[in-house]
C-alpha positions as CSV (number, residue, x, y, z in Angstrom):
1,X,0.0,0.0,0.0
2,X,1.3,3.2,-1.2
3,X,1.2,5.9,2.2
4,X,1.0,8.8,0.8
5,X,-0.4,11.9,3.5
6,X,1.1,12.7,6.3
7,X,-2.7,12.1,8.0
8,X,-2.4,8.6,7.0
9,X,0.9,8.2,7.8
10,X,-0.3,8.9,11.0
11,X,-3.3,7.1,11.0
12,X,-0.7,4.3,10.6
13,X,1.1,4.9,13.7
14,X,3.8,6.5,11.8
15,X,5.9,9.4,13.8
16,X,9.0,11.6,14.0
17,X,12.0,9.3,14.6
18,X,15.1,10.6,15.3
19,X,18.5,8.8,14.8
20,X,21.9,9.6,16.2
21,X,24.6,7.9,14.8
22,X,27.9,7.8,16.2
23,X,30.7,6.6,13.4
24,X,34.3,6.2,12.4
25,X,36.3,7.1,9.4
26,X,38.8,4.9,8.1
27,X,41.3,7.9,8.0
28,X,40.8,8.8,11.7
29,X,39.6,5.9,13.8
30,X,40.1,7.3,17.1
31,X,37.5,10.0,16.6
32,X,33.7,9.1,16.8
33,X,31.8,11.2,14.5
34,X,27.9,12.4,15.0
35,X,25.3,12.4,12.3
36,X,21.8,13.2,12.7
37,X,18.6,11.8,10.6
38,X,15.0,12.3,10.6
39,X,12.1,10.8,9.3
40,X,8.8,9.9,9.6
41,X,9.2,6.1,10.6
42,X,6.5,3.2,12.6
43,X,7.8,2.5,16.0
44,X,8.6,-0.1,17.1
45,X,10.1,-2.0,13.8
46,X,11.7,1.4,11.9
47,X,11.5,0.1,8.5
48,X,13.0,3.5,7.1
49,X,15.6,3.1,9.8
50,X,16.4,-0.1,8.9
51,X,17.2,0.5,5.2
52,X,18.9,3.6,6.0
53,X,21.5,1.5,8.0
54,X,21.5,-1.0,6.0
55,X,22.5,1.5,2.9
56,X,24.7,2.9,5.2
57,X,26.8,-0.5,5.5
58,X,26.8,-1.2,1.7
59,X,27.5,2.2,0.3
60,X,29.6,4.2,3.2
61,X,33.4,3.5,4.2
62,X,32.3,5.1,7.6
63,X,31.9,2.8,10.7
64,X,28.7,2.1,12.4
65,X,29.9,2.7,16.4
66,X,26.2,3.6,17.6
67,X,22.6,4.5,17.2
68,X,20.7,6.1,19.1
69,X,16.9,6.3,18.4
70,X,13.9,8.4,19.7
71,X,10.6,8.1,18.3
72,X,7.5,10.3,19.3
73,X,4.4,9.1,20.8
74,X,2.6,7.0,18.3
75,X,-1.2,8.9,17.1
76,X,-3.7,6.6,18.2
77,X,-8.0,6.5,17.0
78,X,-8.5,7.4,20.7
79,X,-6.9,11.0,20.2
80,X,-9.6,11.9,17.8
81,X,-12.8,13.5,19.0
82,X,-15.8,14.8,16.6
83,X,-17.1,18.1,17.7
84,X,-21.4,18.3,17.4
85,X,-22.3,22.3,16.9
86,X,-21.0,24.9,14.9
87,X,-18.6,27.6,15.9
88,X,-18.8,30.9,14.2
89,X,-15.7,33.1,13.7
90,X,-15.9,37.0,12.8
């Protein structure tokens, strides 16, 4: 199924992930590097994380040291409410 909206994305249980990864270059191994990706991602699986990482192996000379991950809360059908009555603004 193509996801296409962020409201559906949502609907999903998609949310902002955030990944820190800590890595080394071959040229300098004794330094730890940071890099910082976001992305709309479904907790607790992260697909999108998941391929990042694993183009990350195949394609980057950089080490993998460590990845940190935070994900916000996950938009449940319980958050929605309907409103009955109509609400006039001047």
């Amino acid at each position: 199924m193509l996801v296409g909206s962020d409201f559906q994305k949502r609907i999903l249980g998609y949310g902002l992930m955030t990944a820190e990864i800590l890595y080394r270059i071959p040229d300098h191994p004794k330094f730890l590097q940071s890099f910082l990706w976001q992305t709309e991602d479904l907790a607790p699986h992260f697909p999108e994380l998941n391929k990042f990482l694993a183009f990350w192996e195949k394609e980057i000379e950089a080490r993998i040291h460590t990845v940190r991950v935070a994900h916000q809360d996950l938009l449940e059908p319980v958050d929605y409410r309907y409103a009955k009555g109509e609400i006039c603004v001047h």
